[in-house]
N, C-alpha and C positions, 0 to 999 in steps of 0.2 A: 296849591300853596306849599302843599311838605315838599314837592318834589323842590321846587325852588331854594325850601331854605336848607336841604341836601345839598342842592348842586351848590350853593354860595359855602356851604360847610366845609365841601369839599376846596374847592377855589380858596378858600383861608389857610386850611391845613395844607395847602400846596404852597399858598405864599410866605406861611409862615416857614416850613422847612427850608425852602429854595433861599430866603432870605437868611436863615440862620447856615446856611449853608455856604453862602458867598463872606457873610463875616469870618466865619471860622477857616476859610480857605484862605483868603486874604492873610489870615492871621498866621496860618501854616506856611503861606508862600512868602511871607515876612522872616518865619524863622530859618529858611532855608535859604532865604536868601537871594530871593527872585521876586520879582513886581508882578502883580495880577493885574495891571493897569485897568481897573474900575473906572467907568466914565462917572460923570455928577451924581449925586445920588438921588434924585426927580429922573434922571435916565434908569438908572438902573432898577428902582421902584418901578419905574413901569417895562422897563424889560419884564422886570420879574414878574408883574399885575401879569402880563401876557403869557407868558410861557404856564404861567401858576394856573390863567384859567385854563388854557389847554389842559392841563395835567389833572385840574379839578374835573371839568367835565367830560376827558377820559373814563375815568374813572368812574363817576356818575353814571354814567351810559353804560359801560359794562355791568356794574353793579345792578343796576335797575333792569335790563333788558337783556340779558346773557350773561347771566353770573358765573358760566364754568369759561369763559372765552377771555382767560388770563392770561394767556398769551398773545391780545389784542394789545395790551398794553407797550409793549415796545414799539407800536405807532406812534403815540406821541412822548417818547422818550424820544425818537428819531427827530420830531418836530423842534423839540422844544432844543438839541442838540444842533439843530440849522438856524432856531431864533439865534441863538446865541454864538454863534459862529458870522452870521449876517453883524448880527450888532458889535463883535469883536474880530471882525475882520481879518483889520493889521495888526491887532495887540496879542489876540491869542490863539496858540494852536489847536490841536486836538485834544490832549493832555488835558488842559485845564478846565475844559468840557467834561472830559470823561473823570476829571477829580472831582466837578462840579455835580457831575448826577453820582455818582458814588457816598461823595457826603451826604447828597439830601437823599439818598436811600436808606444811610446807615444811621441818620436823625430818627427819619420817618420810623426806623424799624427800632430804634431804640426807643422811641415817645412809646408807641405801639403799645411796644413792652409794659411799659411801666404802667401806661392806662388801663392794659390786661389786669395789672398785678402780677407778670412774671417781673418781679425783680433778677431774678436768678441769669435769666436768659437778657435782660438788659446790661446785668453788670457784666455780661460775658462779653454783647456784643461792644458795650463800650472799653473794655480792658485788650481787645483781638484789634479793636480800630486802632485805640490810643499806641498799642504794640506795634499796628503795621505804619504809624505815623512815624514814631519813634524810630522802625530803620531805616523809612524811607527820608528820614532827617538827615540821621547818621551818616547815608548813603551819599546823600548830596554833601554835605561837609565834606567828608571825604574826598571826593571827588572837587568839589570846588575852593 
């Protein structure tokens, strides 16, 4: 029964991130000035159910049964990087994939933070993102 309400624990805090992570992209690719073209949001919910439990029970398994085999985990970063590719076919490149597992890594590692109680190393990593957003704005304006 713990194992269970682990593995669903984990599958939350993967759907929670990946979902705060597709708003905030959205939000980014709004200010830059390009479409992330999102399907309905009943698709994308459950894109993300799916990709999330991959990444929940990723993680679970390694946790529980090979705790030093952290480098296992770029297996279903690979997966969950082909759901989302299969599902965004025509609409999106590679890019927006790899902005997409970037942000929900630098959510995950900012939440982390603050649950630890490093403040310190949260506010650095949100002040380093919010910086590399900022020229990556700039960048595009510029250019576009």
């Amino acid at each position: 029964m713990q194992a269970a309400v682990h593995l669903l624990g984990f599958w939350a805090v993967a759907f929670v991130t990946l979902g705060v992570a597709l708003v905030l992209l959205n939000i980014f690719y709004d200010l830059i000035g390009f479409d992330l073209s999102l399907q309905s949001f009943g698709k994308e919910c459950f894109i993300a159910a799916m990709a999330s439990l991959v990444e929940g029970a990723s993680v679970w398994t390694i946790l529980t049964f090979v705790p030093m085999a952290g480098r296992a985990l770029i297996i279903p970063v690979l997966i969950v990087a082909i759901l989302y590719k299969i599902c965004h076919l025509e609409d999106w490149g590679r890019y927006e994939i790899i902005m997409l597992l970037m942000f929900q890594f630098v959510i995950g590692c900012f939440a982390a933070s603050l649950l630890m109680g490093h403040f310190q190393i949260a506010i650095v990593i949100l002040a380093v993102f919010i910086g590399v957003l900022a020229f990556v704005v700039a960048l595009a304006k510029s250019f576009g």
